[in-house]
N, C-alpha and C positions, 0 to 999 in steps of 0.2 A: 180162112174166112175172107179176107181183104189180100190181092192182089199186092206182092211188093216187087219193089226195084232191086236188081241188084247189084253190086258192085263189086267186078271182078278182082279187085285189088286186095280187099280186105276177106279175110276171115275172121271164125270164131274163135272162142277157146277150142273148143272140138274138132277144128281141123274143116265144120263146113263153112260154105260159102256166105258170106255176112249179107242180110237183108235191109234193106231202108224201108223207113215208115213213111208210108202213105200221108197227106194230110188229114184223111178224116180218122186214120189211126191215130194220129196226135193230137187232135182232136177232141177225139174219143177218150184218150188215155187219161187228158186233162180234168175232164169232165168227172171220169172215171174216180181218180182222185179224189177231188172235190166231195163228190157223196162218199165216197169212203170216207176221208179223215169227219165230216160232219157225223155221220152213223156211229164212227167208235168213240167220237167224241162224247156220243148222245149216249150211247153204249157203257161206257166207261163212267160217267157223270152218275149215272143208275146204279152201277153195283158199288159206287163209292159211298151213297147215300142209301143202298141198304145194306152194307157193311159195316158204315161209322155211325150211322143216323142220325147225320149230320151233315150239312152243305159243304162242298168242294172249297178249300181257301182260296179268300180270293187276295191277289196282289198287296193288298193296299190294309188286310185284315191281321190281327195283331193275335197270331198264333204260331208255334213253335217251329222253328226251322228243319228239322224234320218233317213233319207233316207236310208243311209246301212242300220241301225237296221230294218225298215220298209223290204227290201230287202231280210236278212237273216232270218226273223221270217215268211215271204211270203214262201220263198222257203223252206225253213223248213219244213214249216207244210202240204206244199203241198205235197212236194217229200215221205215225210215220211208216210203220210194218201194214198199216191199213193201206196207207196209197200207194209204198210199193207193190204191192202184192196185185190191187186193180189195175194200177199202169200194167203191169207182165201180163196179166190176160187179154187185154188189148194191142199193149205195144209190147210182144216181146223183147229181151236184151238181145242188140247185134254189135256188131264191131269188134274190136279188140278189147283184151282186158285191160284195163286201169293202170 
């Protein structure tokens, strides 16, 4: 889709040649982001409230340590697999592994 750089030095896992992001790819990526974690946030807030029927806990509300933990490891993992997943469609992974 978008035009990138490349840098002869580095590869992938896979053995190809490693790409660099563009800046309206990173950008984009951010952007991308962005409405994602707000969508699974918005996403997530709804099936928790027609599953429990009952409002998300909040911080500061005087109910069982369960339920937050259940609450903050849901949204977690949601929001967070949300923006990786829109960052990779925009900004592919390049470079070396971790």
């Amino acid at each position: 889709m978008f035009k990138q750089k490349t840098d002869p030095d580095e590869t992938t896992a896979s053995g190809e040649q490693a790409q660099k992001a563009s800046l309206l790819q990173n950008i984009g990526a951010i952007i991308a982001g962005v409405i994602a974690v707000k969508l699974a946030t918005y996403v997530i807030t709804t099936l928790w409230r027609l599953v429990t029927r009952e409002n998300p806990p909040q911080v500061d509300e005087a109910v069982s340590i369960g339920k937050k933990a259940a609450w903050i490891g849901l949204v977690g993992a949601a929001t967070g697999a949300a923006r990786q997943a829109a960052r990779e469609v925009i900004k592919p992974p390049s470079g070396k592994p971790a």
